[in-house]
C-alpha positions in Angstrom: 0.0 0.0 0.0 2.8 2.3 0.9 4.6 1.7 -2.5 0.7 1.8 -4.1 0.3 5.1 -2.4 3.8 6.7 -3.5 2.9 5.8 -7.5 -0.3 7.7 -7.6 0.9 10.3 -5.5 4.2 10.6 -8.5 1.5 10.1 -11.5 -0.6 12.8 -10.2 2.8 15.1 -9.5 3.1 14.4 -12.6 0.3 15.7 -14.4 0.6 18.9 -12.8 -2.5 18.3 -10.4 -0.5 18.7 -6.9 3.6 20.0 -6.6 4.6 18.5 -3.7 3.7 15.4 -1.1 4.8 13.8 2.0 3.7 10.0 3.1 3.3 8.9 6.6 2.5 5.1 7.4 2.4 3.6 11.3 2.1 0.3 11.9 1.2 0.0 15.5 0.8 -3.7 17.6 -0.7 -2.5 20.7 -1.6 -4.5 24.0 -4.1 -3.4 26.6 -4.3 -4.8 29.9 -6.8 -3.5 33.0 -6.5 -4.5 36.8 -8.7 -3.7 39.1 -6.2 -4.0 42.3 -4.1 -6.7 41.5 -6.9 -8.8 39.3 -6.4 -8.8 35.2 -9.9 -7.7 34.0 -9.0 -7.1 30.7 -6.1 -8.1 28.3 -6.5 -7.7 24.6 -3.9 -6.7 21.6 -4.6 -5.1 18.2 -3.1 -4.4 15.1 -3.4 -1.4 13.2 -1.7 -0.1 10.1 -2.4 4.0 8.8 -1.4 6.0 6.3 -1.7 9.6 5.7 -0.7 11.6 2.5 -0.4 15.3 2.6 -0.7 17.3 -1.1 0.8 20.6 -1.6 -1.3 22.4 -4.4 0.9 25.8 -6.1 -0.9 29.1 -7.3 0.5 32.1 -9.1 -1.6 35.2 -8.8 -0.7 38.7 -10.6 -1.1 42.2 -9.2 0.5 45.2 -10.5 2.9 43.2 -12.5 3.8 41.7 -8.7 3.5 37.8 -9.0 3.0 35.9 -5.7 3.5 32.5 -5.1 0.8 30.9 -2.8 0.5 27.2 -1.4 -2.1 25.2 -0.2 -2.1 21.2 1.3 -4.7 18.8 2.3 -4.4 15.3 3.8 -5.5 12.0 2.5 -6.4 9.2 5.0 -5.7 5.6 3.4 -6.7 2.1 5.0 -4.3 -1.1 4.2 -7.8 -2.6 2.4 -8.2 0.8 0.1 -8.2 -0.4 -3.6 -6.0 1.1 -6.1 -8.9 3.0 -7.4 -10.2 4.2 -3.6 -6.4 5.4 -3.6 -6.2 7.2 -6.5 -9.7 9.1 -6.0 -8.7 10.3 -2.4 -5.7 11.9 -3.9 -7.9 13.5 -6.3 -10.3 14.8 -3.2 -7.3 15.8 -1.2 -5.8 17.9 -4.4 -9.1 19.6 -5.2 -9.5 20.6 -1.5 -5.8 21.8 -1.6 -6.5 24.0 -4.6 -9.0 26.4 -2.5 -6.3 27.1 0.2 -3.7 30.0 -0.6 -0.9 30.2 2.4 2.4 31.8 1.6 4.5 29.6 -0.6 7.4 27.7 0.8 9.6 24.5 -0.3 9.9 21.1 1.2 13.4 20.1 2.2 15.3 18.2 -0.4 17.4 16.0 2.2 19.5 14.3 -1.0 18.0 11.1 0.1 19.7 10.8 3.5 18.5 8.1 5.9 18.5 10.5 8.6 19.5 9.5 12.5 19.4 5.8 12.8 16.9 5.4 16.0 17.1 1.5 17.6 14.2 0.7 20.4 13.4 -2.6 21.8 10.2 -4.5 21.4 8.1 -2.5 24.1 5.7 -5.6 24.2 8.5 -7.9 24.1 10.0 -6.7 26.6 7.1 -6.1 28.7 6.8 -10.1 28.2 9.7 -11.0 29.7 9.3 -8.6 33.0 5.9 -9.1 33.6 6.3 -10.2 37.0 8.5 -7.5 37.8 6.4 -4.6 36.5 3.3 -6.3 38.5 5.2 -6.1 41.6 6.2 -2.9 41.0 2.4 -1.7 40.5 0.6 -3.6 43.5 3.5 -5.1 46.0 2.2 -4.4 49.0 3.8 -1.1 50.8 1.6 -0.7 53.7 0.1 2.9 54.7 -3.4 4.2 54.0 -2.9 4.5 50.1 -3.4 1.8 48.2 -3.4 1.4 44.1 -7.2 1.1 43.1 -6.7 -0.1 39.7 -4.2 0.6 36.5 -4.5 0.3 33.4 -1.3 -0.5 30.7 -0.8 0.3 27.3 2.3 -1.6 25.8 2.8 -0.1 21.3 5.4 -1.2 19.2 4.8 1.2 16.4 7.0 1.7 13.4 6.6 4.6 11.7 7.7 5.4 7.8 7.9 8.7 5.7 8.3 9.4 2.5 8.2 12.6 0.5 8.2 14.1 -3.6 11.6 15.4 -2.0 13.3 11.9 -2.0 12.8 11.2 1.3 12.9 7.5 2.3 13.2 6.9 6.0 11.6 4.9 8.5 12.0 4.5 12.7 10.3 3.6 16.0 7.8 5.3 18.5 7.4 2.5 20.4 6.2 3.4 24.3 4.9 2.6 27.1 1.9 4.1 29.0 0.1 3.4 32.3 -2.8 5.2 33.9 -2.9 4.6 37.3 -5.6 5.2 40.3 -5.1 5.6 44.0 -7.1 5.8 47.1 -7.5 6.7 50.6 -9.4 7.7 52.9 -9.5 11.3 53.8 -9.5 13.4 57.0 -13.8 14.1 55.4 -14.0 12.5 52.2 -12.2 10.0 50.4 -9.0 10.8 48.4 -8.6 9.7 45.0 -5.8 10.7 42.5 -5.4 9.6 38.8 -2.6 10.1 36.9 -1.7 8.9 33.2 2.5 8.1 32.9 4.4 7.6 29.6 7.6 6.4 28.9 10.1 4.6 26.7 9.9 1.0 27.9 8.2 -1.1 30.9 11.2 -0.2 33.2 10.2 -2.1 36.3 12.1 0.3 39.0 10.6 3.9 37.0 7.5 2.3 37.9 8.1 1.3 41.3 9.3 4.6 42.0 6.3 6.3 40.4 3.9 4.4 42.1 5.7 4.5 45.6 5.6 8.5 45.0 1.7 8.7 44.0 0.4 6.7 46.9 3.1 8.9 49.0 1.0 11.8 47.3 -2.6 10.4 47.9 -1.6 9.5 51.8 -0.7 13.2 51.9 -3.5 15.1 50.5 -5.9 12.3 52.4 -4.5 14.2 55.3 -3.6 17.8 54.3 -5.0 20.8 56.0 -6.6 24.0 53.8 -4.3 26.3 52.8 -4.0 29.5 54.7 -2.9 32.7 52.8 1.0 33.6 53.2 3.2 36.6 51.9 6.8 36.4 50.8 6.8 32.0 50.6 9.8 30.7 49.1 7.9 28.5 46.5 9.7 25.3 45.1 7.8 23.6 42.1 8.9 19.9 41.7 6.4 18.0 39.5 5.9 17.7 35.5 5.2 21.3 35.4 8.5 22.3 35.7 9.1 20.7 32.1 5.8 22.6 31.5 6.9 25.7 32.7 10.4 25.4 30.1 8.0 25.2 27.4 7.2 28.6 27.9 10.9 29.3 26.7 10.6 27.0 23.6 7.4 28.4 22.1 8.4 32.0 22.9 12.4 30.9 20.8 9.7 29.1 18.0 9.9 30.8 14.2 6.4 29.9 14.2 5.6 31.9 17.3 7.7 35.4 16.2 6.3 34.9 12.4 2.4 35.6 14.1 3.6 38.1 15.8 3.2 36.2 19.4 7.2 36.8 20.3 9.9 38.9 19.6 12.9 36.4 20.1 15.9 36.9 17.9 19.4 35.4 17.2 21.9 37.8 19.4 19.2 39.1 21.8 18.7 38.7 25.0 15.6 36.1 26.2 12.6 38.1 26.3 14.6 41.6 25.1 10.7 43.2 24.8 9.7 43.0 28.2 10.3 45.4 31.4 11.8 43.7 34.3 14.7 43.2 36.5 18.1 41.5 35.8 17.9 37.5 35.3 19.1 35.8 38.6 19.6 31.8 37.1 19.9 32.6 32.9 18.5 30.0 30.9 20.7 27.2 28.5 18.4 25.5 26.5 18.6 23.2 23.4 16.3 20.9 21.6 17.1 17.2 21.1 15.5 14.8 18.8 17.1 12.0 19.8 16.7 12.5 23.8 17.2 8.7 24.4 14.7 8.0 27.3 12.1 9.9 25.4 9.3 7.9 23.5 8.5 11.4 22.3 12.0 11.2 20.6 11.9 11.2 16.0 14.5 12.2 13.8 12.8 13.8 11.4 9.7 16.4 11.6 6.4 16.3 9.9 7.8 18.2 6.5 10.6 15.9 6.0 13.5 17.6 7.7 16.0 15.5 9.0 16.8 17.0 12.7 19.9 17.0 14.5 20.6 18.5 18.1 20.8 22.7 18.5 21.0 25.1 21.0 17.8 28.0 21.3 19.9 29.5 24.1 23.0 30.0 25.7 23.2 31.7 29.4 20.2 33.7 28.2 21.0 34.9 25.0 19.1 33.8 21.9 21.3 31.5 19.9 18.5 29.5 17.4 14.9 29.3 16.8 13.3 26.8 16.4 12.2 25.9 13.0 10.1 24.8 10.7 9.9 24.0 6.7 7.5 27.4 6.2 7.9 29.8 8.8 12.0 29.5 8.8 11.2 30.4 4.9 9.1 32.8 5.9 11.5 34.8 8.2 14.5 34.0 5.8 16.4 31.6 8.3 18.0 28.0 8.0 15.4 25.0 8.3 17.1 23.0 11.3 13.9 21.2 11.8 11.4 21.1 15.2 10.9 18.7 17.5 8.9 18.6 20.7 12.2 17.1 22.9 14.7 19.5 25.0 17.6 20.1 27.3 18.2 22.8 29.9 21.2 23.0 31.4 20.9 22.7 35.7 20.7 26.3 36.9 23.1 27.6 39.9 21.3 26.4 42.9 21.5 23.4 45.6 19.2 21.3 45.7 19.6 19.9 49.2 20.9 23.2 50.8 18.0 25.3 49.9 15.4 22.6 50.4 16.8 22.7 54.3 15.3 26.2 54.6 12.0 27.1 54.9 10.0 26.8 51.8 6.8 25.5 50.3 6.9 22.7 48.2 4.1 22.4 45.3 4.0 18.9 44.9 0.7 18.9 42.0 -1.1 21.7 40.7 -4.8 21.2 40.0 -4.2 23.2 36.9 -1.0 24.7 36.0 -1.6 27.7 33.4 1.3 29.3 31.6 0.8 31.5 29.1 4.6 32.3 26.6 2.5 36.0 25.6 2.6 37.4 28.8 5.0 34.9 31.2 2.4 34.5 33.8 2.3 31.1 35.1 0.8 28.9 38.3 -3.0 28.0 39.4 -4.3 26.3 42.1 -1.9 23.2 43.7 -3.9 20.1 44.9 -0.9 19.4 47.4 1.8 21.3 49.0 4.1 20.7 51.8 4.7 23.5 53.6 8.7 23.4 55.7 9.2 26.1 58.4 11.4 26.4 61.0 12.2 22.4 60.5 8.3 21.3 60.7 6.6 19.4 58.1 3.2 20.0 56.6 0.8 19.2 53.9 -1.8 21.5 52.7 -3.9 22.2 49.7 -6.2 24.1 47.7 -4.4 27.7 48.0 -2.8 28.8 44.6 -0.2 31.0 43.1 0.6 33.5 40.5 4.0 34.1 39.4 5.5 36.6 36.0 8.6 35.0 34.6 9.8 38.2 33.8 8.8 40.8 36.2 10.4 38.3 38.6 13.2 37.3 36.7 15.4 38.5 39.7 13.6 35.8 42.3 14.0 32.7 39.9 16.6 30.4 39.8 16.7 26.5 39.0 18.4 23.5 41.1 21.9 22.2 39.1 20.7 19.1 39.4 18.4 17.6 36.4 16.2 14.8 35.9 14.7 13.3 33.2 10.9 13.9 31.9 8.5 12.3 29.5 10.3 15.1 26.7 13.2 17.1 28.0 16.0 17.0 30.3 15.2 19.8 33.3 16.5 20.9 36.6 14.6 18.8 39.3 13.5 22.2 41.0 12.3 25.6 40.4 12.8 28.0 43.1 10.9 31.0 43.3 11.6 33.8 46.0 9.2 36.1 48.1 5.7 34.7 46.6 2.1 35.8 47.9 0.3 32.2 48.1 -3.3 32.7 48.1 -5.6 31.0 50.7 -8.2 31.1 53.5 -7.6 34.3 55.4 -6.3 33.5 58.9 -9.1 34.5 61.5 
């Protein structure tokens, strides 16, 4: 089908009805299984194969003598049971819709037919296979205390993806992963406690998930006994969780071509990060560089959804702008070098202790309810579903207050731990640390 799909695609480049195409195909074996505590409810596997063709339809349109190129695409949706004739009349659909749509032209990149990064993964379901007692242990061993796992459910893919393009791209690699979704339980101080939490990552590593379970019942115990949040000015506030990798994300969409091209940033090569907006001097600058090939990521590709073939580069360097990142049309667009964009990162750890400043008094947020960042303006927090709160040497848990932080008006009061840790798609210090924050909450009587 893929080779079926390729030939039409050519005949119709041919004939002038569409300029340009890129293939897709994934092939994905996928296994299910559901406990509900330790008992298998559920185990089923399925096989699915996909492809997706996107057409790239050219105008030329006239005015004042002034020709302008325009560009429009559409995607195709094929089954591995389409017949040649359902194959060729979706490309004809998918051209004639292309036709009505007029962006700004731009080229695919011609790659010369490299291969592109070779990516190896192991067989997530066969390896799952052979540690199946060890990743059940690691779900419902029992570890005593009032939390307990109330069910989980695990999704094993092997999936190998293949792309093709008019360019002469020919390439192929795996996105296999690993997922879980996991509930926990206990009871509360007043109502029962429940948490739920989905987790991906690269392969069915039996002590990853030990740990990630021993850490959400740790959480559910805690907010099963945590006390409302009273209001507090001038908290040292030290964010832990996933949205620390959330919070970086700010910096890559602000340093994205896509982003400065609609007018959403003003990021450039040589600048200084965020050059446009008022506010003190940077305590902790910012290294930063994407990485397509981050090896513990399932997230990782080596190659973007236009055909580029990606290779590691910085987007900053101590703070100052080095890269943006890029894209086939808007790096055309702003008259920059394609290097490609990929959703996986690296920042470099910042210039604080861990240990040493988590002796002093702080509040740790351990989960958000809702973490809101927003690149535009640099504001960033919500409400935290658990904190514990450290002062003067005493431990406490407490929940339901929030904050509200401006990356930039408090550029001076942020600074990251040195040490990192791996996420489901970057590389991050383990800890932000943010001084002198007003923590919203009950008013104290």
């Amino acid at each position: 089908m893929f080779d079926l799909i390729i030939q039409e695609a050519d005949r119709s480049l041919a004939c002038g009805k569409i300029q340009d195409w890129v293939l897709q195909s994934k092939d994905t074996d996928s296994q299910e299984l559901f406990f509900i505590k330790d008992r298998l409810d559920m185990n089923r596997r399925a096989v699915t194969r996909e492809y997706i063709l996107t057409v790239y339809v050219d105008h030329e349109e006239e005015t004042d003598g002034v020709v302008t190129k325009t560009r429009g695409s559409s995607t195709a949706q094929f089954g591995p049971d389409d017949s040649e004739e359902e194959v060729v009349d979706k490309i004809a659909r998918a051209g004639e819709e292309a036709s009505y749509i007029k962006n700004p032209w731009f080229p695919l990149p011609d790659n010369g037919g490299e291969p592109g990064h070779d990516m190896v993964q192991a067989s997530t379901i066969h390896e799952f296979s052979h540690k199946h007692e060890e990743v059940f242990q690691a779900f419902f061993a029992d570890r005593g205390g009032l939390a307990k796992v109330n069910s989980a459910e695990i999704f094993c893919q092997d999936v190998q993806v293949r792309l093709a393009s008019s360019q002469g791209l020919r390439t192929a690699y795996p996105a296999n992963l690993f997922q879980f979704e996991l509930v926990t339980d206990a009871e509360g101080k007043n109502d029962p406690v429940e948490v739920f939490r989905i987790y991906t990552l690269s392969g069915p590593d039996a002590n990853k998930i030990e740990e990630i379970v021993d850490a959400q019942l740790k959480e559910t115990q805690a907010r099963a006994q945590a006390d409302q949040a009273q209001a507090m000015d001038n908290v040292r506030v030290v964010i832990t969780g996933d949205e620390v990798e959330d919070f970086f994300q700010m910096y890559t969409s602000r340093l994205s071509a896509t982003s400065v091209y609609n007018g959403l940033s003003k990021e450039e090569p040589g600048s200084s990060f965020a050059h446009d907006q008022k506010g003190p001097e940077v305590k902790d600058p910012v290294s930063l560089r994407l990485n397509p090939f981050l090896a513990h990521s399932p997230y990782a590709v080596p190659v973007d959804s236009y055909g580029t073939l990606l290779t590691p580069y910085p987007l900053l360097d101590k703070g100052t702008v080095v890269n943006l990142a890029s894209s086939a049309p808007h790096s055309y667009y702003l008259g920059m070098e394609n290097k490609g964009k990929c959703s996986t990162f690296e920042v470099e750890g910042g210039s604080a202790d861990l240990d040493e400043t988590m002796k002093k008094d702080h509040l740790e947020i351990i989960k958000f309810s809702s973490f809101d960042f927003s690149p535009l303006t640099g504001n960033f927090g919500g409400e935290f579903r658990l904190a514990k709160l450290v002062k003067e040497g005493k431990e406490s848990y407490i929940s339901g207050g929030s904050i509200s932080v401006n990356l930039f008006k408090s550029a001076d009061k942020i600074s990251y731990s040195r040490e990192t840790i791996q996420r489901p798609r970057s590389i991050t210090p383990k800890a932000i640390f943010i001084e002198g924050v007003q923590v919203a909450g009950e008013d104290k009587e």
